[in-house]
Structure formats: structure tokens, C-alpha cells
FIBA-801899 format. One line per field, with one value per residue: residue in one letter; x, y, z of N, C-alpha, C in turn. Coordinates in steps of 0.02 Angstrom, whole numbers. Example, Ala and Ser with C-alpha at 12.3 -4.5 7.8 and 13.67 -1.06 7.14 Angstrom:
<nodes>
aa: A | S
n.u: 660 | 642
n.v: -284 | -112
n.w: 390 | 354
ca.u: 615 | 684
ca.v: -225 | -53
ca.w: 390 | 357
c.u: 660 | 645
c.v: -165 | 2
c.w: 390 | 394
</nodes>
This chain:
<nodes>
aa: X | X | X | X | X | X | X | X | X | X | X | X | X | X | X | X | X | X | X | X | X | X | X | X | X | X | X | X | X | X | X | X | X | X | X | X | X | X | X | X | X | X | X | X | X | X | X | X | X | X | X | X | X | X | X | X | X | X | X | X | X | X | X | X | X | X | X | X | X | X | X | X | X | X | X | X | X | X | X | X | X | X | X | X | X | X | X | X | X | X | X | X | X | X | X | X | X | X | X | X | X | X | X | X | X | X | X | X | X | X | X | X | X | X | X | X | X | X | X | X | X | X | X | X | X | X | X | X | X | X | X | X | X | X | X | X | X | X | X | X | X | X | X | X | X | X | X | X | X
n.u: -1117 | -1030 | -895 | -726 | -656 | -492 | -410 | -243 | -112 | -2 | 127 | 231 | 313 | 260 | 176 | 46 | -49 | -220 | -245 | -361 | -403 | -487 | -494 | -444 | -347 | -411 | -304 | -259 | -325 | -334 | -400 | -541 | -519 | -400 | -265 | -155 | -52 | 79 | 153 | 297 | 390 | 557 | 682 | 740 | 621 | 568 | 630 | 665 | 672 | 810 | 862 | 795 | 836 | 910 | 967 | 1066 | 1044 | 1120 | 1231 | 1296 | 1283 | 1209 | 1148 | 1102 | 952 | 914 | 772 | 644 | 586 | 569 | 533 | 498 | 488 | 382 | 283 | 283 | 221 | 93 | 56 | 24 | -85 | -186 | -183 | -265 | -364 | -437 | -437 | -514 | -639 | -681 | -694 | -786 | -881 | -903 | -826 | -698 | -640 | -518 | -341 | -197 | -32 | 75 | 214 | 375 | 483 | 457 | 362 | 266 | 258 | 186 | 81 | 39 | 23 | -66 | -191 | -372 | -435 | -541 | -507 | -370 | -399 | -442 | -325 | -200 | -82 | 100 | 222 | 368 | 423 | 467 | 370 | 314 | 355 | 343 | 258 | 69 | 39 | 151 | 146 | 86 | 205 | 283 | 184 | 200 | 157 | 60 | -50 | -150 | -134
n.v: 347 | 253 | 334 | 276 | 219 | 229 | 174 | 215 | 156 | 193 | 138 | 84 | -18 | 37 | 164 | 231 | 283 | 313 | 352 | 414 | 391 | 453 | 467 | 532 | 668 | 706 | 702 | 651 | 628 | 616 | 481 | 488 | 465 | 352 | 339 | 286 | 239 | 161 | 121 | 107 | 28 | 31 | -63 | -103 | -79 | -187 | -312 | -315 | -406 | -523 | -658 | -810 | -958 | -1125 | -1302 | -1385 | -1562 | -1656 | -1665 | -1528 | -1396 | -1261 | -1122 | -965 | -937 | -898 | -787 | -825 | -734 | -592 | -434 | -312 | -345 | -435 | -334 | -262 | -352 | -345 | -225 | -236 | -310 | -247 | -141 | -219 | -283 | -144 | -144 | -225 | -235 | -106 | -157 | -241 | -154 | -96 | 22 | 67 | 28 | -16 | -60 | -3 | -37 | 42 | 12 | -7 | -135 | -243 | -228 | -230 | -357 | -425 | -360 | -407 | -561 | -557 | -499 | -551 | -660 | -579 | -441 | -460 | -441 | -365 | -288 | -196 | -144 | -139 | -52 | -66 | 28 | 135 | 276 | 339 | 471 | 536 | 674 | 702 | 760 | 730 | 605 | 558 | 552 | 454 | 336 | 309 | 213 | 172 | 245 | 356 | 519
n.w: -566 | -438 | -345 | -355 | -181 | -133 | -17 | 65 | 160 | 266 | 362 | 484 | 617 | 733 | 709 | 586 | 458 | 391 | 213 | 112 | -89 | -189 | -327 | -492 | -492 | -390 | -262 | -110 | 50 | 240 | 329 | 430 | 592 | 584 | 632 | 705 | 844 | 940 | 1108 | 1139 | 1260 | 1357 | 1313 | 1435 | 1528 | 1494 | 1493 | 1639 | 1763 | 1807 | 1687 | 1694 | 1800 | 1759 | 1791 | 1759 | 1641 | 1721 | 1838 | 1942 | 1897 | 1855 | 1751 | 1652 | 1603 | 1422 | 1335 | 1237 | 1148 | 1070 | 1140 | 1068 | 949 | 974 | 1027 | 897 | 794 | 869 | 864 | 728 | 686 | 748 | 649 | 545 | 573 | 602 | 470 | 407 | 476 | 416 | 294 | 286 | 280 | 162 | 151 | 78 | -84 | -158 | -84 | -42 | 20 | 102 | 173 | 299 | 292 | 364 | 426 | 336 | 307 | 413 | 401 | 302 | 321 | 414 | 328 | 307 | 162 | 122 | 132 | 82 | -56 | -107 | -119 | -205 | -224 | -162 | -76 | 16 | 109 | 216 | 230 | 341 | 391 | 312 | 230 | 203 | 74 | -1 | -25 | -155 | -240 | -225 | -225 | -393 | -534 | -480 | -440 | -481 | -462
ca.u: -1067 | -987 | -817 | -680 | -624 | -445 | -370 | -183 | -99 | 62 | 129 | 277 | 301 | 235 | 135 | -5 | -115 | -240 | -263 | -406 | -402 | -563 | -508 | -393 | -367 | -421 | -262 | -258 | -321 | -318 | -470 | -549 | -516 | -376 | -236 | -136 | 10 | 86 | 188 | 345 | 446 | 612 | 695 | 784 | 592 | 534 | 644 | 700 | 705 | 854 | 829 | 782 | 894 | 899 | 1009 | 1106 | 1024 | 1162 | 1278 | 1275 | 1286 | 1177 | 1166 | 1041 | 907 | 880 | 733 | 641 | 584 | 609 | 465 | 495 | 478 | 295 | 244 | 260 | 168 | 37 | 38 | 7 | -125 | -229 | -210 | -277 | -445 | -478 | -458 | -558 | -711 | -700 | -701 | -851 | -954 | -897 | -811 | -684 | -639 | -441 | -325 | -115 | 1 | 133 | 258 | 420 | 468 | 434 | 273 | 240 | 247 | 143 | -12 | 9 | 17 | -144 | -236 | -404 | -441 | -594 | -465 | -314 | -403 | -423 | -232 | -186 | -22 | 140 | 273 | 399 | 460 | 436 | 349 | 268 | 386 | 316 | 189 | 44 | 34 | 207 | 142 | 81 | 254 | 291 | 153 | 221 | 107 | -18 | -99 | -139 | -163
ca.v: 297 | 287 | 323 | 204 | 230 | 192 | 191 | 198 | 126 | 202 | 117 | 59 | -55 | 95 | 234 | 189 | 318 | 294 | 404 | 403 | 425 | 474 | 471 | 559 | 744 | 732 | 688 | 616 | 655 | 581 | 457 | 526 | 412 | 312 | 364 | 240 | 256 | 123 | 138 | 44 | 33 | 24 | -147 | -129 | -84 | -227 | -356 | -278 | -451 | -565 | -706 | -871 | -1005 | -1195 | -1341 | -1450 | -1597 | -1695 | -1603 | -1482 | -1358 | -1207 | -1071 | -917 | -952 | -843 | -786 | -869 | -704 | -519 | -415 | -266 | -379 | -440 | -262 | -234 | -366 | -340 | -174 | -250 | -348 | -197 | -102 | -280 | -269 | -93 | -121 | -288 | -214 | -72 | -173 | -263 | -88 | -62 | 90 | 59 | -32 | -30 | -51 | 10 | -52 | 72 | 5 | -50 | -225 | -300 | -205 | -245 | -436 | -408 | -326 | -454 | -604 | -550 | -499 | -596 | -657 | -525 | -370 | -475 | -463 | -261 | -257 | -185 | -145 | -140 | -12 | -102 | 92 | 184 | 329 | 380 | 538 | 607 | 729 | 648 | 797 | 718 | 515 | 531 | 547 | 404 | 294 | 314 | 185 | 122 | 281 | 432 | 564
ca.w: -553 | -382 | -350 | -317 | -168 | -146 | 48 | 63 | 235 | 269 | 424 | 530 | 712 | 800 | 699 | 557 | 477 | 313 | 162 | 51 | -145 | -223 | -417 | -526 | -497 | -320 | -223 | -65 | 129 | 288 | 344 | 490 | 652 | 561 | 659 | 744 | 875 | 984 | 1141 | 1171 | 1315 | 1351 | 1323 | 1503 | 1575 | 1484 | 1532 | 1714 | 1812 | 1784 | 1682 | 1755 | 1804 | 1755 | 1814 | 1702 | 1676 | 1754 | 1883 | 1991 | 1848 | 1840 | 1687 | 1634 | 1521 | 1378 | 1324 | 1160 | 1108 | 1063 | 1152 | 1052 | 884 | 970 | 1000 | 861 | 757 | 878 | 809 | 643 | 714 | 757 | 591 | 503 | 605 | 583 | 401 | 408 | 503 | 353 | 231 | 292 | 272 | 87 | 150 | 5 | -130 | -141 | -37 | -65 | 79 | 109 | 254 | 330 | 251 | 417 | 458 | 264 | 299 | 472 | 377 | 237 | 352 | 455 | 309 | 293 | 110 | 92 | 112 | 44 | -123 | -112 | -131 | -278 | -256 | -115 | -78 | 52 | 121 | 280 | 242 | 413 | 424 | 220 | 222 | 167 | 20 | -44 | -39 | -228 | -274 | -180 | -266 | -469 | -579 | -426 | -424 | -547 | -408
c.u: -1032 | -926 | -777 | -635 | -536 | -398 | -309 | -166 | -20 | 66 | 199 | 281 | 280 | 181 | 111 | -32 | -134 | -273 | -335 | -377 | -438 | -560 | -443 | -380 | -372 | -384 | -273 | -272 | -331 | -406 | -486 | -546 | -465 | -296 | -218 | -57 | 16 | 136 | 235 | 385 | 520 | 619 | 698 | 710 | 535 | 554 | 700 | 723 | 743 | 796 | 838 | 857 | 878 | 971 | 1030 | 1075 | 1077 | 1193 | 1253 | 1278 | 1234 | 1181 | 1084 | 1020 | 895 | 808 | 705 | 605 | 580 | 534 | 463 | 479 | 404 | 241 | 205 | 206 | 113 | -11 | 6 | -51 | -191 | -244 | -244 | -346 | -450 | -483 | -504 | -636 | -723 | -719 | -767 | -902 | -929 | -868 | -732 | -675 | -567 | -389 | -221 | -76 | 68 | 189 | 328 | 430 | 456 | 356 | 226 | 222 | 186 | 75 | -17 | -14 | -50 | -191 | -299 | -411 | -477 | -562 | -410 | -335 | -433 | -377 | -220 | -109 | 26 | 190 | 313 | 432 | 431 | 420 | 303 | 300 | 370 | 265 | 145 | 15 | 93 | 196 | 111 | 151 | 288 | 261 | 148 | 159 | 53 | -73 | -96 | -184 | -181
c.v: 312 | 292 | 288 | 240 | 205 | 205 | 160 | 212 | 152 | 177 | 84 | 21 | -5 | 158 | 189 | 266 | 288 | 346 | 398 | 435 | 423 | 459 | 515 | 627 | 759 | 732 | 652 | 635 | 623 | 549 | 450 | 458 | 357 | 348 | 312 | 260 | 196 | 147 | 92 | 77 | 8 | -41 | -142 | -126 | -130 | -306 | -346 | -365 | -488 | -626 | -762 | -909 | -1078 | -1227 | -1394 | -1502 | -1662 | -1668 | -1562 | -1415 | -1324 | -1136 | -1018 | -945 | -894 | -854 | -803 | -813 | -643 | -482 | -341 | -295 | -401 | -399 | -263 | -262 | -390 | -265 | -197 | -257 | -295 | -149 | -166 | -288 | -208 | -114 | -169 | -272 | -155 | -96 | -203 | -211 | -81 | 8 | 107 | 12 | -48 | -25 | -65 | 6 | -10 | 59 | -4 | -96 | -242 | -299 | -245 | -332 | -446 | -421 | -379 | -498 | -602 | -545 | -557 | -613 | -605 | -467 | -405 | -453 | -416 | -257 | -261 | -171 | -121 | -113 | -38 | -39 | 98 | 249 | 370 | 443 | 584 | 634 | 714 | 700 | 771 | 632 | 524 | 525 | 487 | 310 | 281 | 264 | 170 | 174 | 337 | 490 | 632
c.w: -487 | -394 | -311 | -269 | -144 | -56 | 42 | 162 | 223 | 343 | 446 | 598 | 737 | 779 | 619 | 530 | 390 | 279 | 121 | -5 | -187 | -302 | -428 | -512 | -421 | -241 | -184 | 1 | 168 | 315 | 416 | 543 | 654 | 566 | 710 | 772 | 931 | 1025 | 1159 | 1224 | 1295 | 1350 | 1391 | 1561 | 1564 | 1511 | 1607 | 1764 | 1757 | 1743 | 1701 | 1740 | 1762 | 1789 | 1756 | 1709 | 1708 | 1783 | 1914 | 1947 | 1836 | 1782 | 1695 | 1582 | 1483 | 1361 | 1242 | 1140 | 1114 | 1083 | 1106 | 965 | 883 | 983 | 923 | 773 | 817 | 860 | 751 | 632 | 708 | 688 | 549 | 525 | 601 | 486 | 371 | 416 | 454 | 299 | 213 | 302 | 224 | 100 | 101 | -20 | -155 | -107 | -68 | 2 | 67 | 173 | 242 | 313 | 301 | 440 | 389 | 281 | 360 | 437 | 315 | 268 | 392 | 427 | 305 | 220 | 62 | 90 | 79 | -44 | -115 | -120 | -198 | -280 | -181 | -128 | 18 | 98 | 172 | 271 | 274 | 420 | 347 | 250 | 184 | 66 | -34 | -43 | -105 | -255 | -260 | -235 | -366 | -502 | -537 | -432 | -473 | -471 | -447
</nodes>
């Protein structure tokens, strides 16, 4: 009989890595190459030039335009983006068979929102937490009924 494997995604806007869990008894370890880190910049060396102008449309009346969106918010679901295709192009080699989303509620909505239907329906079960800074020897305690480690 093979064994089920079970990959767990712990992840946040900026750092990512994925566990395997073989079965009962056999805990949990890190899946080789599945190691993710993003780099953000500073807001001030992201948006360094002023922002633009416009003209009233009547008058001689000039104002700053704001900007319509947060670049440190599209980092980081392009972060998301990237852990959602590695786990896509895995899934399409049978390299497992469940899949436990451990994130950030925002990263959490990210990796849900991108999933395709063929890994959406590997998800067995969602923990809404940031635990990129646990030790991945202390994420069974973490996972209570999802997993018998």
C-alpha cells in the first residue's frame, strides 16, 4: 500500500517553506527545494518619486494624485502566486496526496484564491496562523485533529 503523503505549507507575504507527513509515527520534515523567500523593499524606495499631478476639471486647480494601490500588499500576493504554482506543478506529478495550509489570514486567502481546482481538492484542512518563526519539530503541536503525527 503506498503511503499518503501529506505536505504541509507554512507560509506568510514573504517566507514559505513545505513539510512532508509520511503517516502516523513518522513526524514531519522539510521537502527538499521547497523553500521560499521574497524580498521587499522599502515603501520610501518603492514609491521615491512624488506622486503625479492632475488639474481640476474646471479651474485652475491642481492637487496630488494618490495612488490606487499598496505595493507592499501586491508583493505580497505575488508571493502567493508563486507558492500556488510550485504546488500546482507538484501536484501534477502525484508527488502528494494532501495538502494542510498553514498561513497568515491574508497569505491564507492568497493561496486559497490562486488555488486551481485539482490542488483545491487536496485541502484537507486550514490553520489561519503565522507559523514561519516555529521550528518545524514543534508544527505537530500546532496541527491538533488534522494530523496524528
Amino acid at each position: 500500500m503506498k503511503p499518503v503523503n501529506t505536505w504541509i505549507v507554512i507560509a506568510d507575504g514573504a517566507r514559505a517553506r513545505i513539510l512532508v507527513h509520511e503517516g502516523p509515527g513518522k513526524g514531519v520534515h522539510p521537502v527538499e527545494g521547497a523553500l521560499f523567500e521574497a524580498k521587499h523593499v522599502p515603501t520610501g524606495d518603492v514609491n521615491a518619486d512624488r506622486p503625479g499631478r492632475a488639474f481640476d476639471s474646471e479651474g485652475e486647480g491642481r492637487h496630488g494624485m494618490e495612488s490606487t494601490s499598496d505595493p507592499h500588499r501586491d508583493a505580497k500576493a505575488t508571493f502567493a502566486s508563486i507558492v500556488v504554482d510550485y504546488l500546482a506543478e507538484k501536484a501534477g506529478s502525484s508527488t502528494y496526496d494532501r495538502l494542510i495550509l498553514v498561513a497568515a489570514p491574508t497569505t491564507l486567502g492568497d493561496l486559497r484564491k490562486g488555488l486551481p481546482p485539482s490542488v483545491a481538492g487536496l485541502v484537507m484542512g486550514e490553520i489561519a496562523k503565522d507559523l514561519t518563526q516555529v521550528p518545524n519539530q514543534d508544527i505537530g503541536s500546532y496541527l491538533g485533529e488534522l494530523l496524528v503525527i
